[in-house]
C-alpha positions as CSV (number, residue, x, y, z in Angstrom):
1,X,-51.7,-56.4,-67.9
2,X,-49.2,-53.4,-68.2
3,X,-46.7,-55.8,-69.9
4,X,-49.0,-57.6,-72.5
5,X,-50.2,-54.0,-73.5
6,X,-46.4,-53.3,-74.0
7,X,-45.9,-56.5,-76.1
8,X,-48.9,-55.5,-77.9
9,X,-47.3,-52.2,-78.7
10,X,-43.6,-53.8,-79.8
11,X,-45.8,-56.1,-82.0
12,X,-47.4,-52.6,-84.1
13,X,-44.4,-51.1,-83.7
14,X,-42.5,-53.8,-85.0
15,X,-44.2,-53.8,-87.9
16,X,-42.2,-52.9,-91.2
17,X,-43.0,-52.6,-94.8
18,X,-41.8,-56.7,-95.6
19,X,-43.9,-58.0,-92.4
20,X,-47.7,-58.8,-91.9
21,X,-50.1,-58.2,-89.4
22,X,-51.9,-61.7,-88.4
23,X,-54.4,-62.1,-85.9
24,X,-57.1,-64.8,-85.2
25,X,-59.7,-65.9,-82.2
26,X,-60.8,-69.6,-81.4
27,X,-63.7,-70.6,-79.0
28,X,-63.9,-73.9,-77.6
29,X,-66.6,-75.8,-75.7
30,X,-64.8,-79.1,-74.1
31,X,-66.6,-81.2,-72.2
32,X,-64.3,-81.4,-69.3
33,X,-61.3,-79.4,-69.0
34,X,-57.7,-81.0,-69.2
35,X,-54.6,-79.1,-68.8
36,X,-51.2,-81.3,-69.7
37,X,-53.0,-84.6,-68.8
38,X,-55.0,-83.5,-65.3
39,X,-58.3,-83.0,-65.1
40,X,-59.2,-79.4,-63.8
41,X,-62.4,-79.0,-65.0
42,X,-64.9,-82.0,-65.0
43,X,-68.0,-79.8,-66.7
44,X,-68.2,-78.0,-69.8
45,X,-66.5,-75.0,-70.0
46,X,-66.3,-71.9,-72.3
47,X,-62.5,-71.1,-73.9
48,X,-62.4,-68.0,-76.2
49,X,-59.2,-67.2,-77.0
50,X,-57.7,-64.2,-79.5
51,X,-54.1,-63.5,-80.5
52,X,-52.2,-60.9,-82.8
53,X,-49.1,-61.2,-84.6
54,X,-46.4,-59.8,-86.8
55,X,-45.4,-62.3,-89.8
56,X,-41.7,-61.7,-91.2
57,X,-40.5,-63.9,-93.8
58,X,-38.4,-66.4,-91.4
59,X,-40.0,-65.2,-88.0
60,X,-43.4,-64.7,-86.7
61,X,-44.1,-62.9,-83.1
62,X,-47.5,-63.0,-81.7
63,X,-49.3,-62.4,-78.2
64,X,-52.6,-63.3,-76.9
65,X,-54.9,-64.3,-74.6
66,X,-57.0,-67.6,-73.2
67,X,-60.3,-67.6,-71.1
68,X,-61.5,-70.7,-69.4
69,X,-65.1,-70.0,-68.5
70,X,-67.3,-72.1,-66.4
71,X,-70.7,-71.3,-67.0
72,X,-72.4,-74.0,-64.6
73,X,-72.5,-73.9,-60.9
74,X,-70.4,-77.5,-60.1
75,X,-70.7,-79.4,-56.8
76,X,-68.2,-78.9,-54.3
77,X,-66.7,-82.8,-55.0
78,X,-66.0,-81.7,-58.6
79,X,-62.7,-80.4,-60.2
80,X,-63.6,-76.3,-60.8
81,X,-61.2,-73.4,-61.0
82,X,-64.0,-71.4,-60.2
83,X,-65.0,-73.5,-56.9
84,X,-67.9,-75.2,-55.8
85,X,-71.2,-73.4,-56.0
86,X,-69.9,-70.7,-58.0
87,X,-69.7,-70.2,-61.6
88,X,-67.7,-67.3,-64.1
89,X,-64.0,-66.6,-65.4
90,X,-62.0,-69.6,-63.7
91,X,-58.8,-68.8,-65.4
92,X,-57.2,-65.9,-67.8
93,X,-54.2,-66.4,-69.6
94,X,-51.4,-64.2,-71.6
95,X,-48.9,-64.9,-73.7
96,X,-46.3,-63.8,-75.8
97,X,-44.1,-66.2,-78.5
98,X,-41.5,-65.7,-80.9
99,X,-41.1,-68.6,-83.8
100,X,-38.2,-69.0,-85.7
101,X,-37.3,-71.1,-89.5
102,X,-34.6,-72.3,-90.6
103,X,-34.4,-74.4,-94.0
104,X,-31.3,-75.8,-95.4
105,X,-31.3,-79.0,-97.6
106,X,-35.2,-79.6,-97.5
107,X,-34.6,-79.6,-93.9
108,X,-36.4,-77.3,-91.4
109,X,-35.2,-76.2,-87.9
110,X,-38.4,-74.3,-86.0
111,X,-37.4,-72.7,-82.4
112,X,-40.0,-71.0,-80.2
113,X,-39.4,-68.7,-77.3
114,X,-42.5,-67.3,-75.1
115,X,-44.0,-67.0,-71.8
116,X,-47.3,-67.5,-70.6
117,X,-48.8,-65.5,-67.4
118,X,-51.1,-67.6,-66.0
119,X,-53.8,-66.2,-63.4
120,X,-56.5,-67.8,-62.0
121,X,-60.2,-66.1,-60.6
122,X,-61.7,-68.9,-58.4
123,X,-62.7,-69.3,-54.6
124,X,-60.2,-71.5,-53.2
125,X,-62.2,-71.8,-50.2
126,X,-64.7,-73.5,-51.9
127,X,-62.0,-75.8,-53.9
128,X,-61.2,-73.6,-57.2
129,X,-58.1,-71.7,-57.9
130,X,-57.6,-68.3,-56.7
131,X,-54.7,-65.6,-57.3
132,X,-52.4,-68.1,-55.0
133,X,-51.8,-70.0,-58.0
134,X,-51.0,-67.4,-60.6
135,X,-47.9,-68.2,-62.0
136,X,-45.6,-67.5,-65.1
137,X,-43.7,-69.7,-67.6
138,X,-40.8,-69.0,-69.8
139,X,-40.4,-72.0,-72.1
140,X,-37.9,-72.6,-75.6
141,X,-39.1,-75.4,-77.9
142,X,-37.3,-76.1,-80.7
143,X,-38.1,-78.6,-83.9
144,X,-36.1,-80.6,-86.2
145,X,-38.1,-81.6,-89.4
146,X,-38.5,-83.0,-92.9
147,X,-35.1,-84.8,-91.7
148,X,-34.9,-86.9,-95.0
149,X,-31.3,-86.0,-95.6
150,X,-30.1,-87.2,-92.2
151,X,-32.9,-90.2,-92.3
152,X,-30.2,-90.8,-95.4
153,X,-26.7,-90.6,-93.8
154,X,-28.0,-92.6,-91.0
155,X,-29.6,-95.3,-94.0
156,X,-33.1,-95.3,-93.0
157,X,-35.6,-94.2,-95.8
158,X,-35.9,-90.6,-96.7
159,X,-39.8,-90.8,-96.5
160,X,-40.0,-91.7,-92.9
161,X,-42.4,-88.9,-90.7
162,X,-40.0,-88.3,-88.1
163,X,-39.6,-85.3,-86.8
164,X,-36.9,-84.2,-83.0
165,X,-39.0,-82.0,-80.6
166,X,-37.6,-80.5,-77.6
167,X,-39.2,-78.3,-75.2
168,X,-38.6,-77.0,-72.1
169,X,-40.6,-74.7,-69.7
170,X,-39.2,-72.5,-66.4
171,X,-42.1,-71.8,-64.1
172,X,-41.0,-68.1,-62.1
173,X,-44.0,-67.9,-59.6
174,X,-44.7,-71.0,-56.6
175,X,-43.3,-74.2,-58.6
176,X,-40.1,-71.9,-60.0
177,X,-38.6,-74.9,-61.6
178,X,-37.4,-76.8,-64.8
179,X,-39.9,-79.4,-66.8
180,X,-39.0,-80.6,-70.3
């Protein structure tokens, strides 16, 4: 917590008399929990999330924090981070991101650099996800858009929505490996 307090800090800090202080909050109330196609939560759950952020006129860097709340006791055959017969904070998470434009020629270049610290609250005696699996990512995503003048050299029409993403993540805690 030490560090995100620290980004929080840079973010004020960063702050000059061209930039803008952003911030916003989202709550969510899914169904069923899924997390990059897997099911890890199969019963409503709470997500509140917050961020803050310092808006330059090419950049934006911004930091926040991700709750995934389960408020109902689940069975110990269910999917839970909190683990069956229990209910509460399953899963907290922090992160900090950096985004990047670039326009030239009506066409836009976005990168992103981050990382996401990922720490989980659950009984994993009873099935949910305890502080075993806390973990943190690195990732770098970057985004070709509006592409209409290359759409052109390569004689397709201008209007087609195509847009090049790639992104890539580097998990540092028990995976501590490349995904893309």
């Amino acid at each position: 917590m030490t560090n995100l307090g620290a980004a929080f800090a840079l973010l004020l800090a960063a702050r000059t008399a061209s930039a803008q202080v952003i911030a916003g909050s989202d709550f969510s109330v899914p169904s069923n929990f899924l997390w990059r196609g897997l099911t890890r939560v199969n019963r409503m759950s709470l997500q509140p999330s917050v961020f803050l952020g310092v808006k330059g006129s090419t950049s934006v860097l911004t930091a926040g924090a991700w709750a995934g709340i389960e408020p109902f006791r689940p069975d110990l055959a269910e999917f839970s981070s909190v683990g069956g017969g229990q209910r509460g904070l399953g899963e907290a998470d922090f992160w900090i991101q950096w985004d990047w434009r670039y326009t030239r020629a009506s066409t836009n270049l976005d990168l992103s650099l981050g990382g996401t610290v990922y720490t989980f609250h659950g009984d994993s005696s009873l099935g949910g996800r305890g502080s075993e699996w806390n973990t943190t990512e690195l990732y770098a995503k970057a985004r070709l858009s509006e592409i209409g003048p290359i759409l052109t050299v390569l004689h397709l029409p201008r209007e087609l929505p195509l847009a090049l993403d790639l992104s890539t993540w580097f998990d540092l805690g028990p995976i501590h490996g490349w995904y893309a």
